[in-house]
C-alpha positions, 0 to 999 in steps of 0.5 A, a space after each residue: 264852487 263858483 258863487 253864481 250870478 242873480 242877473 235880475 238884481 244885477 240888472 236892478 242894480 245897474 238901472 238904479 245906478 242909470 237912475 241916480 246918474 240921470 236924476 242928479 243932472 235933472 232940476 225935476 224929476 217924476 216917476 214918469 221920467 225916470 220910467 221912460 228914461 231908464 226903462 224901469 217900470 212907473 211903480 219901481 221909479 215912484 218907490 226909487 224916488 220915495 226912498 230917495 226924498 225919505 233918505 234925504 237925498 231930493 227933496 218934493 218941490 211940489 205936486 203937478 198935475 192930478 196931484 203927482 209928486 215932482 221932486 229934485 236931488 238936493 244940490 249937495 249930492 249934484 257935485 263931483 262929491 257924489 262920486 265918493 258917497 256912491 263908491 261901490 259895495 265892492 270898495 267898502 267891503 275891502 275896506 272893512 275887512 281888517 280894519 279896526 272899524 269892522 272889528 268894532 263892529 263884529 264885537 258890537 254884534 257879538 256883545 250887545 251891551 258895551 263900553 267903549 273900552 270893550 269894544 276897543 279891547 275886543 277889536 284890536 287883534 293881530 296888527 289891528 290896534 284900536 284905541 279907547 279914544 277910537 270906540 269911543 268916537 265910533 260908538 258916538 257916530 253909531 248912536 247918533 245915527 240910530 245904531 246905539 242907545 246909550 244905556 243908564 251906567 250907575 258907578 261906571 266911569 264911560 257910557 254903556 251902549 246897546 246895539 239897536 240895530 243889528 243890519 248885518 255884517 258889514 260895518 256902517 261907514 262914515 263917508 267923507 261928507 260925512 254920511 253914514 252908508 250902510 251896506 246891509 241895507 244899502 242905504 245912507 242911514 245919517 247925514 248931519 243936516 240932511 237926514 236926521 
């Protein structure tokens, strides 16, 4: 059985892609802009760019005529680094397959509350080898992106952390500038100094 094919969100997908190409070369952009230039309806432009400023990703410079927001992609994100925090979902998943990062992260699913020596006990499997040193800096990276909560520990020696947001099955990942990209959502969920 072949998984089938949803050409509509391809075809969303693409014109987001097309999108976000054309706005990191723009030094404006609007809604209306980005409606005539990608073919993408004024309601779906406003919302793609809303989500972009509130991801910290552009930023509004400033109100035009009858009120309407002009915003800017933030420099950061206009360079060649781009391109690796916009790998696609396809390189992520394989990437999170058998690694110790998605074994992190499917027992942090499964157990909810947990050290970071459980987590490491509980993700090294077959050749997967995680070390204490390793959840723990995972679980840091989590919590501070919102993921964790560190919960009161009385008498244990390492935090305890709860998972607060549970987005699905693909680990978040820290991406090399560093950003925390998360594939269930399909959003950057942290970025130090950009998104708080």
């Amino acid at each position: 059985m072949t998984p089938r094919s949803n050409p509509g969100a391809e075809a969303a997908a693409e014109r987001r892609a097309k999108a976000w190409t054309y706005a990191r070369r723009q030094p404006e952009l609007t809604p209306y802009s980005l409606r005539d230039r990608i073919g993408m309806s004024y309601r779906a432009a406003a919302r793609l760019l809303r989500s972009w400023h509130d991801l910290g990703l552009a930023t509004m410079e400033y109100r035009g005529s009858r009120g309407r927001c002009v915003y800017a992609v933030k420099a950061v994100f206009r360079d060649a680094a781009t391109a690796e925090a916009a790998r696609t979902s396809a390189a992520n998943s394989a990437a999170n397959r058998a690694t110790g990062r998605g074994n992190m992260w499917r027992a942090m699913r499964g157990l909810k509350v947990f050290s970071a020596t459980d987590i490491a006990v509980h993700a090294t499997a077959g050749p997967v080898q995680v070390a204490p040193g390793d959840a723990a800096a995972y679980c840091e990276t989590l919590r501070a992106a919102g993921y964790l909560r560190r919960e009161p520990a009385p008498g244990r020696s390492e935090p305890v952390y709860r998972l607060l947001r549970n987005t699905g099955i693909h680990a978040p990942v820290e991406r090399q500038m560093p950003v925390l990209w998360d594939e269930n959502l399909r959003e950057y969920t942290h970025a130090p100094g950009i998104l708080t």
